[in-house]
Backbone as ProteinMPNN parsed JSONL, in Angstrom:
{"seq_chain_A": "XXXXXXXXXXXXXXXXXXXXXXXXXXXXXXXXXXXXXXXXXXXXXXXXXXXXXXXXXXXXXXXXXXXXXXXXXXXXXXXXXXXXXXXXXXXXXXXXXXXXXXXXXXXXXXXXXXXXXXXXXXXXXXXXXXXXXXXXXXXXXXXXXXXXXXXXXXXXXXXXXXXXX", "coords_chain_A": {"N_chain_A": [[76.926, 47.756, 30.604], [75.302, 44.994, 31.406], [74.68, 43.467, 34.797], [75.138, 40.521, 36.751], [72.614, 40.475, 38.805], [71.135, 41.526, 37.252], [70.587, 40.559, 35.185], [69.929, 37.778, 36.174], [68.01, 38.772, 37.343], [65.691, 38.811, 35.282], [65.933, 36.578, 34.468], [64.997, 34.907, 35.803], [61.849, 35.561, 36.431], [61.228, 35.121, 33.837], [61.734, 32.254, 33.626], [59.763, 31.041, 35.586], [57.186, 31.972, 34.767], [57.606, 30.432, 32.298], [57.144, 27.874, 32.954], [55.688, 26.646, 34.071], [54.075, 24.902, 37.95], [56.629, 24.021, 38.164], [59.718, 23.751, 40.095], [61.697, 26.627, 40.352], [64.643, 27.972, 41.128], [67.241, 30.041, 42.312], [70.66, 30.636, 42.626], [71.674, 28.035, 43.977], [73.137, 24.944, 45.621], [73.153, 21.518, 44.659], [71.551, 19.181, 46.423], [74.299, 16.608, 47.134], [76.007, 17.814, 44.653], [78.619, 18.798, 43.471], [78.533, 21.694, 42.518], [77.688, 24.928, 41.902], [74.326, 26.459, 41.549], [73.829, 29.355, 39.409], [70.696, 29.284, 38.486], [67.883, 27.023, 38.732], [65.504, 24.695, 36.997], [63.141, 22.625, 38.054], [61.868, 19.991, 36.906], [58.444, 18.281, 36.906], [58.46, 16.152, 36.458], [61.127, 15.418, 38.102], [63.653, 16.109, 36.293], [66.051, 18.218, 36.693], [67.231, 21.497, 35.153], [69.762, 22.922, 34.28], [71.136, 26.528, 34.844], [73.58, 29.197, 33.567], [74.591, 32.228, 34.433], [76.611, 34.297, 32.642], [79.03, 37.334, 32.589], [80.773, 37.971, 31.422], [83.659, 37.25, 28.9], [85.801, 36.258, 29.754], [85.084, 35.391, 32.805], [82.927, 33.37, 31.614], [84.656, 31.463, 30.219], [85.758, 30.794, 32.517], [84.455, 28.959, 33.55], [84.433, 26.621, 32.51], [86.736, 25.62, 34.091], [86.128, 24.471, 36.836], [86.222, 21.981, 38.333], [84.899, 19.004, 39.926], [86.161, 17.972, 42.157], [87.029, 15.602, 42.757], [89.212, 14.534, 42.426], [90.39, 13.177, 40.119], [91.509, 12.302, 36.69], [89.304, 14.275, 33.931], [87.712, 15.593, 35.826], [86.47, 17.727, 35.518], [83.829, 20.322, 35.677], [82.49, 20.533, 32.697], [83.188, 18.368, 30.978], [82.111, 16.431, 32.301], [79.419, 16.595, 32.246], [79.171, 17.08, 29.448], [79.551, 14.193, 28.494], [78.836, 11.003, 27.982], [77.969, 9.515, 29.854], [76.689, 8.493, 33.366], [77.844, 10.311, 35.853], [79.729, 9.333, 38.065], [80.841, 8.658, 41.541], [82.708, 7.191, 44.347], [80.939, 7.438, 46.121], [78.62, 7.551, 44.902], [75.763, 8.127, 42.762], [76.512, 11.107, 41.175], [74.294, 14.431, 40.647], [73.558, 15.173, 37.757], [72.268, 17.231, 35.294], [69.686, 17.451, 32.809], [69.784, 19.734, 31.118], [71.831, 22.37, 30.425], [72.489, 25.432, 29.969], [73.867, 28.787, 28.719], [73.242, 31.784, 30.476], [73.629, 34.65, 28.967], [74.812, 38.618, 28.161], [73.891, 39.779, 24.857], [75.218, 38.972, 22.285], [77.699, 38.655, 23.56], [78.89, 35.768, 23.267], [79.843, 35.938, 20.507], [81.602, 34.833, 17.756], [83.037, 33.307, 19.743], [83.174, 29.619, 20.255], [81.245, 27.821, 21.775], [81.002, 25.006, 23.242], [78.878, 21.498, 22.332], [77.009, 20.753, 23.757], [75.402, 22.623, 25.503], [73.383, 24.859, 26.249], [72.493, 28.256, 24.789], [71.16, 31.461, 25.688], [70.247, 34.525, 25.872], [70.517, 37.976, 27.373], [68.842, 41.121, 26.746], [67.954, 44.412, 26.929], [64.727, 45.392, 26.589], [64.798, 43.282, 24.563], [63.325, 41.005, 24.525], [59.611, 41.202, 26.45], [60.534, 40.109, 28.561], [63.463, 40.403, 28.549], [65.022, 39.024, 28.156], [65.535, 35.634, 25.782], [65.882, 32.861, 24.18], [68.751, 32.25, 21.94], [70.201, 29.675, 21.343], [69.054, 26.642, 21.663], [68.906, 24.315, 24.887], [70.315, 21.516, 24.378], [69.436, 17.989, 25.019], [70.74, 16.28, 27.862], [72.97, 13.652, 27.791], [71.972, 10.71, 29.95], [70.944, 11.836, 32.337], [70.027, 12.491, 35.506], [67.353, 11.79, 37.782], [66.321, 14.0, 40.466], [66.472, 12.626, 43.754], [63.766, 11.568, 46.333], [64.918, 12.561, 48.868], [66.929, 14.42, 47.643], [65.119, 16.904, 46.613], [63.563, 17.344, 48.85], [65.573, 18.429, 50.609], [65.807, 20.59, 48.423], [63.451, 21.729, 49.338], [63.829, 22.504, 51.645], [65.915, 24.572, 51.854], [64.451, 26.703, 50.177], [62.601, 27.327, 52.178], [63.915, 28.419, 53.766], [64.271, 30.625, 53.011], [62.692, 32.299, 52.836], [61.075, 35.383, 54.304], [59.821, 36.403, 56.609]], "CA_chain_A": [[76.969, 46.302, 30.677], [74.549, 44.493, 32.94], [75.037, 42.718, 36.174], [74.42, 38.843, 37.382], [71.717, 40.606, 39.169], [69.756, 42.326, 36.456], [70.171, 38.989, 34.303], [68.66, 37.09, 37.308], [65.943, 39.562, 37.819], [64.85, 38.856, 34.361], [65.39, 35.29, 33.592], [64.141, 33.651, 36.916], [60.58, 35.423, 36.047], [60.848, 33.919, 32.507], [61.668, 30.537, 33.82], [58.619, 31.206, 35.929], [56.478, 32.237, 33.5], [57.53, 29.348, 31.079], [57.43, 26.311, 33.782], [54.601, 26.602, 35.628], [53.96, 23.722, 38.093], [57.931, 23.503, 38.183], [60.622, 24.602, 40.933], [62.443, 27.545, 39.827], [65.299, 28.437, 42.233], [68.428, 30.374, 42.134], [71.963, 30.332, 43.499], [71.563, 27.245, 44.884], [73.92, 23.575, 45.619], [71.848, 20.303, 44.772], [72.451, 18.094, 47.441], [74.991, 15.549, 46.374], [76.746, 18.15, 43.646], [79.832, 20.124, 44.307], [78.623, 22.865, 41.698], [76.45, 25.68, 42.657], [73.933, 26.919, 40.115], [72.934, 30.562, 39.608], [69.597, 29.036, 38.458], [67.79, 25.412, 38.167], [64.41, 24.551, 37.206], [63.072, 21.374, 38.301], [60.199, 19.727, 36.343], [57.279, 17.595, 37.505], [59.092, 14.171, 36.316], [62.125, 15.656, 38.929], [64.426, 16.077, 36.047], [66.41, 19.321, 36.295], [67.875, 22.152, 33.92], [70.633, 24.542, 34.959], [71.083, 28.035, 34.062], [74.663, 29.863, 34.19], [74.62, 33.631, 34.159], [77.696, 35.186, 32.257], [78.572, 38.784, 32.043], [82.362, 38.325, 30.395], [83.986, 36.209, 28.375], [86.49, 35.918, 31.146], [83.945, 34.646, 33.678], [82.182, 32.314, 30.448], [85.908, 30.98, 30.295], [86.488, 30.13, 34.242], [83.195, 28.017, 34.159], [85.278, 25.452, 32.707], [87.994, 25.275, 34.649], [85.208, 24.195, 37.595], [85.988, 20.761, 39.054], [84.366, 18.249, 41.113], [87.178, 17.796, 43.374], [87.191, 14.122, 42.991], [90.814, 13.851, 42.6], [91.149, 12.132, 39.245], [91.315, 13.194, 35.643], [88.463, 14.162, 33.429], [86.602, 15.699, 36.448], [85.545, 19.564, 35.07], [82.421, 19.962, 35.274], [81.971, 20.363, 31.445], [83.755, 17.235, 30.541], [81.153, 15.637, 33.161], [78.307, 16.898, 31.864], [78.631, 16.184, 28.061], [79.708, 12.733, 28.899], [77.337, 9.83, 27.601], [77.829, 8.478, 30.829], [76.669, 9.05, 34.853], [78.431, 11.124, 37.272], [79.708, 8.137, 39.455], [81.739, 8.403, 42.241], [82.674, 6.016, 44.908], [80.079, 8.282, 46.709], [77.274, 7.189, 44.502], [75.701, 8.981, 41.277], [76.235, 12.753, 41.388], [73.003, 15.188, 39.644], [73.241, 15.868, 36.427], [71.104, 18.23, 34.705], [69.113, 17.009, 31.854], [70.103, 20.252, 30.201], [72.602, 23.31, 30.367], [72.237, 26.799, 29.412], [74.709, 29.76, 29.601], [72.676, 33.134, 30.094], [74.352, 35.72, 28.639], [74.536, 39.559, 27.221], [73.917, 39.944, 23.872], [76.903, 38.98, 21.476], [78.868, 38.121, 24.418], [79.594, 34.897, 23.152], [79.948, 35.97, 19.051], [82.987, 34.765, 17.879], [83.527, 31.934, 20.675], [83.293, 28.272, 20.064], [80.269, 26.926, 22.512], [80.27, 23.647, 23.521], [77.225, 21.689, 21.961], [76.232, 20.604, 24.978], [75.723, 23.987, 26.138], [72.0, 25.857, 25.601], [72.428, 29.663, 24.804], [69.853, 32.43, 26.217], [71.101, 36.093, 25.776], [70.047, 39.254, 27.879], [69.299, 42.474, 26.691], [66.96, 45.149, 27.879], [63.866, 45.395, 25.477], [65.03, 42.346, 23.648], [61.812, 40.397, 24.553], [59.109, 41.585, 26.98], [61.352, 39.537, 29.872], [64.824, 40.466, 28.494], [65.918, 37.613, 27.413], [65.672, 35.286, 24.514], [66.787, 31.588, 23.907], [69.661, 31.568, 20.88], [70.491, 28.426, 20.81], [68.183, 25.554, 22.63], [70.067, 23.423, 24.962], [70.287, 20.055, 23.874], [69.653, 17.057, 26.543], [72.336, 15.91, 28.058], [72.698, 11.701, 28.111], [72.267, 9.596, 31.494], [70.853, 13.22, 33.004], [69.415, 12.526, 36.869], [66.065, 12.285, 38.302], [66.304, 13.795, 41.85], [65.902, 11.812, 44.582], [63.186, 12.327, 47.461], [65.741, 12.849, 49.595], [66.908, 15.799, 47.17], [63.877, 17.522, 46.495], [62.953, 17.978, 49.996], [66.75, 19.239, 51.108], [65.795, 21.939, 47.743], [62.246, 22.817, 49.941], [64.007, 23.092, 53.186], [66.418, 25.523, 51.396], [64.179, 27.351, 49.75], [61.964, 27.517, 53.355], [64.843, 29.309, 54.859], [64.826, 32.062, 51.976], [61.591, 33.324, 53.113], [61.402, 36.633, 54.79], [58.569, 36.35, 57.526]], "C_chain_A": [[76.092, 45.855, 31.857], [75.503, 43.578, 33.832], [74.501, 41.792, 36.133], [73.489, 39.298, 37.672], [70.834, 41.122, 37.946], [69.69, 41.536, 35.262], [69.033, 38.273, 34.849], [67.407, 37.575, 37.598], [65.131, 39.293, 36.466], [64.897, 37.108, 34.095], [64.279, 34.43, 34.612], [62.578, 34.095, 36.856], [60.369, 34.56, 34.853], [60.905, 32.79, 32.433], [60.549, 30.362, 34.338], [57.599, 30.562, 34.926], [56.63, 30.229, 32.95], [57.732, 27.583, 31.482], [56.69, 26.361, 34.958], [54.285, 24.835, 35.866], [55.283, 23.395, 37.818], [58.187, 24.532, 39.297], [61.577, 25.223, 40.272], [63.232, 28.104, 40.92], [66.686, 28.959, 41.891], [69.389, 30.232, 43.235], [71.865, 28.828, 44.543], [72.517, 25.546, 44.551], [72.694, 22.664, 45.411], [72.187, 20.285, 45.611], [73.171, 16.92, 46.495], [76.35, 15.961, 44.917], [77.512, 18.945, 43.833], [79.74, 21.144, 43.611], [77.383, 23.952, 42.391], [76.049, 26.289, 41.269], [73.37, 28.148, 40.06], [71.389, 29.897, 39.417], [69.208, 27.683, 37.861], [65.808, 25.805, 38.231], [64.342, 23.093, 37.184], [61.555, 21.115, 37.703], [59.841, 18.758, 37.363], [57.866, 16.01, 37.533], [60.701, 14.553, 36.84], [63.505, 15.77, 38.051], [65.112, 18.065, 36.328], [67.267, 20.093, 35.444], [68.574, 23.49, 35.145], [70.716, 25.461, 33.876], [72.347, 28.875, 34.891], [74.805, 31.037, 33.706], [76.346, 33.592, 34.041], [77.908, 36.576, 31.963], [79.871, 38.869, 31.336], [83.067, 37.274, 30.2], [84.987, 35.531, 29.322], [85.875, 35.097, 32.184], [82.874, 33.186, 32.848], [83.699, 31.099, 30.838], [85.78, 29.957, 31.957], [85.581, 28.819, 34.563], [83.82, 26.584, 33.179], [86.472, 25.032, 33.07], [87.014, 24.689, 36.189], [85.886, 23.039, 37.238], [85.291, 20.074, 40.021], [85.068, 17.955, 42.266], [87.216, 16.295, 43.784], [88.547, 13.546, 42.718], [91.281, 13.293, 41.141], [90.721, 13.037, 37.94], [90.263, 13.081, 35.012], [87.31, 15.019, 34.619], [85.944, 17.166, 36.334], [84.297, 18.801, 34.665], [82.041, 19.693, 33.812], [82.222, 18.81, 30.737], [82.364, 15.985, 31.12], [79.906, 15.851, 32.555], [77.86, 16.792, 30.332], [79.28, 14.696, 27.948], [78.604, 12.162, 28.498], [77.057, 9.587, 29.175], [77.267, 9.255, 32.01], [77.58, 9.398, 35.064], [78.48, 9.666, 38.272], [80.882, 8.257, 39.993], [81.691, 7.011, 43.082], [81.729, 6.678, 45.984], [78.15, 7.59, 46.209], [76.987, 8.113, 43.268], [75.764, 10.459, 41.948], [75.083, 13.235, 40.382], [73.892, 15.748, 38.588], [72.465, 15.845, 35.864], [70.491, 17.508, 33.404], [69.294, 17.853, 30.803], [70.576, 21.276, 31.091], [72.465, 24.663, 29.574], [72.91, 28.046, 30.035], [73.661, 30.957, 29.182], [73.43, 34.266, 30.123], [74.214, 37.497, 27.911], [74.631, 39.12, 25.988], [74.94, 39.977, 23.093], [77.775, 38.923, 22.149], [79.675, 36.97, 24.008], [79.814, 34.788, 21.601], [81.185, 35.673, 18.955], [83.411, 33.401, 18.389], [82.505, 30.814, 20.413], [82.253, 27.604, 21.577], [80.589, 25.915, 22.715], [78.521, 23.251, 22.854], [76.625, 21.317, 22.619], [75.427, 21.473, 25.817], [74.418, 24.768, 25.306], [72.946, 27.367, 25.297], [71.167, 30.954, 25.371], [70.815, 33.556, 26.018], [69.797, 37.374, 26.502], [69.92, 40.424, 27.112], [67.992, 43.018, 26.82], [66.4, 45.17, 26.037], [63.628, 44.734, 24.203], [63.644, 41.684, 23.156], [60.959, 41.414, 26.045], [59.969, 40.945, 28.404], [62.975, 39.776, 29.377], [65.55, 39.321, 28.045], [65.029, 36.432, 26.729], [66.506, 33.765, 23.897], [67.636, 31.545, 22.226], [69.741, 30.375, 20.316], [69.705, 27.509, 21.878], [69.353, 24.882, 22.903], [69.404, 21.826, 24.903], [70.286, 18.844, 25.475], [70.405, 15.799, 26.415], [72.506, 14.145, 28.598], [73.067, 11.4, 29.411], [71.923, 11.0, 32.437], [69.988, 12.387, 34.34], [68.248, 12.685, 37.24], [66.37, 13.04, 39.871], [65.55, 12.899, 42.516], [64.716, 12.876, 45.4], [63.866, 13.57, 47.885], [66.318, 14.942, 48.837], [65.671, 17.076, 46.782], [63.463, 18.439, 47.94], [63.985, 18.511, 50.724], [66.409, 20.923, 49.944], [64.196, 22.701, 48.64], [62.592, 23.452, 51.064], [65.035, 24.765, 52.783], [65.872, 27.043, 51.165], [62.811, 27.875, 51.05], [62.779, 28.523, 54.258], [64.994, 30.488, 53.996], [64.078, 32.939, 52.26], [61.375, 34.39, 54.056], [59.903, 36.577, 55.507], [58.028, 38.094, 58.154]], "O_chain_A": [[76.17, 46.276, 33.012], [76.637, 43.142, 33.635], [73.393, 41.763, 35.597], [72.666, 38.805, 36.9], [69.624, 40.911, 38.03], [68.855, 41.766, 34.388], [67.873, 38.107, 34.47], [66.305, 37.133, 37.923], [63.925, 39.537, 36.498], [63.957, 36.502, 33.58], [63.296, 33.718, 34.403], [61.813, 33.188, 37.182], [59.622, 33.585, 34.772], [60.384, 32.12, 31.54], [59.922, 29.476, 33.757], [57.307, 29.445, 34.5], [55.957, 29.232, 33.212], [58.146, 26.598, 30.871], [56.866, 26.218, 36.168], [54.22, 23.912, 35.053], [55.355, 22.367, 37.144], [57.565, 25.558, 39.572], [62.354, 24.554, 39.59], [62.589, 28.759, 41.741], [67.331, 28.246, 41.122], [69.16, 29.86, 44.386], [72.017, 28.826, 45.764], [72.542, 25.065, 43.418], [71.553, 22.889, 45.817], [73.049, 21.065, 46.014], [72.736, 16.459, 45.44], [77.158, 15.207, 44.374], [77.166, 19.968, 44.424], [80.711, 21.889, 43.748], [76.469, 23.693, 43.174], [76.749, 26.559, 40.293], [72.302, 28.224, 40.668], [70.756, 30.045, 40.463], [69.776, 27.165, 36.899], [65.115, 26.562, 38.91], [65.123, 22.37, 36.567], [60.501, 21.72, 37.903], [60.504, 18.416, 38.343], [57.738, 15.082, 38.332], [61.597, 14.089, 36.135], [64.542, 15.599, 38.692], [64.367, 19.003, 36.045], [68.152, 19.433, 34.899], [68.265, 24.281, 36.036], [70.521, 25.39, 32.662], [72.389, 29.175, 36.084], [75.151, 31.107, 32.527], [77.148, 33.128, 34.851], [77.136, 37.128, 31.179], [80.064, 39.864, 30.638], [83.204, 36.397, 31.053], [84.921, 34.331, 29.587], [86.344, 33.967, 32.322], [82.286, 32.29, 33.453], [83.642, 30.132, 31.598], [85.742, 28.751, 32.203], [85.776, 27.95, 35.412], [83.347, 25.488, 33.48], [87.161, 24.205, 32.472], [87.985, 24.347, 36.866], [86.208, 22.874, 36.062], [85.084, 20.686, 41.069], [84.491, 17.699, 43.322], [87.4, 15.882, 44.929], [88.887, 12.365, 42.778], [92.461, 12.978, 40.987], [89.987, 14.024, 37.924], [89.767, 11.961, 35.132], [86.123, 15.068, 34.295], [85.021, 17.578, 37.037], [83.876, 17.815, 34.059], [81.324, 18.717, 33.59], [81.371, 18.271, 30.029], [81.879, 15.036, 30.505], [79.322, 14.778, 32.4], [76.724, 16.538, 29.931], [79.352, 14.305, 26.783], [77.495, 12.685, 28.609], [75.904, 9.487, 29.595], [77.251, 10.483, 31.933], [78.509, 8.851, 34.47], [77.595, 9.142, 38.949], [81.916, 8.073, 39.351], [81.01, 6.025, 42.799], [81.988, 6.127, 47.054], [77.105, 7.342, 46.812], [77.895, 8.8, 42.8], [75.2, 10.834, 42.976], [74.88, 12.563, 39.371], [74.754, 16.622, 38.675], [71.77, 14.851, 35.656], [71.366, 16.737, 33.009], [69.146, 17.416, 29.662], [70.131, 21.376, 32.234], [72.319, 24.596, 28.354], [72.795, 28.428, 31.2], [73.274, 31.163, 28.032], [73.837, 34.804, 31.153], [73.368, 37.552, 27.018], [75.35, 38.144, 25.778], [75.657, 40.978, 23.12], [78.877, 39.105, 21.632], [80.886, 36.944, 24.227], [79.986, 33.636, 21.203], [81.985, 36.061, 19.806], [83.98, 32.541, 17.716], [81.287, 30.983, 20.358], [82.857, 26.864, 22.353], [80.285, 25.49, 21.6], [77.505, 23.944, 22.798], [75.423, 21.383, 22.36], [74.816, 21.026, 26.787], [74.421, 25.152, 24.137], [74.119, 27.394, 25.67], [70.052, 30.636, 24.956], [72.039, 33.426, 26.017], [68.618, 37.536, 26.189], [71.004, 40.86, 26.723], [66.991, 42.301, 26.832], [66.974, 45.07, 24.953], [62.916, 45.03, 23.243], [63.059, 41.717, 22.073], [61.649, 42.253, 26.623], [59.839, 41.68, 29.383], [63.76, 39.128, 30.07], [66.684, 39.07, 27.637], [63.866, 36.293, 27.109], [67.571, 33.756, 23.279], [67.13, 30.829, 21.362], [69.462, 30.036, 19.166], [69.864, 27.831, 23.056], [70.34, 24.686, 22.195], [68.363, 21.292, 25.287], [70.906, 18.914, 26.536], [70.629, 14.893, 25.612], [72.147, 13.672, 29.676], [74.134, 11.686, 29.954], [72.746, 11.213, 33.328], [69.201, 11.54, 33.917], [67.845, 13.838, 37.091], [66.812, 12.136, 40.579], [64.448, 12.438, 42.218], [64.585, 14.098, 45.347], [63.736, 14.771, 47.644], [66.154, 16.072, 49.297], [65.981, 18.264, 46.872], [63.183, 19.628, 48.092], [63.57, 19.193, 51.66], [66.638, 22.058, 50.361], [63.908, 23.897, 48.579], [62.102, 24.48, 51.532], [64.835, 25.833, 53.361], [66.336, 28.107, 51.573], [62.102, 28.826, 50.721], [62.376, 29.215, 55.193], [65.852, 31.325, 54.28], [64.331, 34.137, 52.13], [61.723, 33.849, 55.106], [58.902, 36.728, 54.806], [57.048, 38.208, 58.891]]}, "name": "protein", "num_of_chains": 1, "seq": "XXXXXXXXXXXXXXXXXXXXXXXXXXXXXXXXXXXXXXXXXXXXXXXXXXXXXXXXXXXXXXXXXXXXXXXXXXXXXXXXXXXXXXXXXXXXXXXXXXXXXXXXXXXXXXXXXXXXXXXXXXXXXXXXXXXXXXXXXXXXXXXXXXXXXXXXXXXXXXXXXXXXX"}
């Protein structure tokens, strides 16, 4: 069975690869969102797409039990995210993704009931020349977020401190 890591080592080249002239970054908090994302790519018109590595249906499972911690009902992330509507607190809009995608082994999720909000990608060694393989396209997700400035340049300072001098 693979590992988060030997998912990540293969998709974040293929996001690469397939989004050039975009920010491709893993494990990382927006600013402004209480979720952390194994992987986001950010296009040119600042919308972004998350990417959630699964290795067991157990761990697929827990990723909706995720809350915002805003206190009131309705606030899992999933509920939030296929919503027509914004992310609004009394905070201001929270980021949401323009699209969702769980990356997963192969036939991990056969059987189980997706969300249709919810892209698919599947891992497996020698599947494609990068290991992985979009299933199901994810669909974009209504009232999805441009980043701000302000966010953008908190994801460069981030990704400024990752670098190994």
């Amino acid at each position: 069975m693979p590992t988060a890591e030997d998912i990540q080592h293969s998709l974040i080249p293929w996001l690469r690869r397939n989004s050039l002239n975009q920010i491709v970054m893993c494990n990382v908090f927006l600013k402004d969102s209480p979720f952390e994302a194994d992987a986001i790519r950010v296009t040119k018109a600042c919308y972004w797409h998350e990417y959630e590595i699964k290795i067991s249906v157990a761990d697929y499972h827990a990723d909706f039990q995720k809350t915002a911690g805003y206190g009131k009902q309705g606030d899992a992330k999933h509920d939030l995210y296929s919503s027509d509507s914004a992310i609004v607190t009394r905070w201001g809009i929270r980021p949401k993704p323009k699209s969702f995608s769980f990356v997963v082994p192969i036939g991990l999720l056969e059987g189980i009931d997706v969300p249709a909000h919810c892209g698919i990608i599947e891992y497996g060694e020698k599947l494609t020349y990068w290991n992985v393989k979009v299933k199901r396209p994810s669909p974009t997700l209504k009232n999805a977020t441009k980043l701000t400035p302000e966010q953008i340049f908190n994801l460069a300072c981030k990704a400024a401190c990752r670098i190994n001098i």
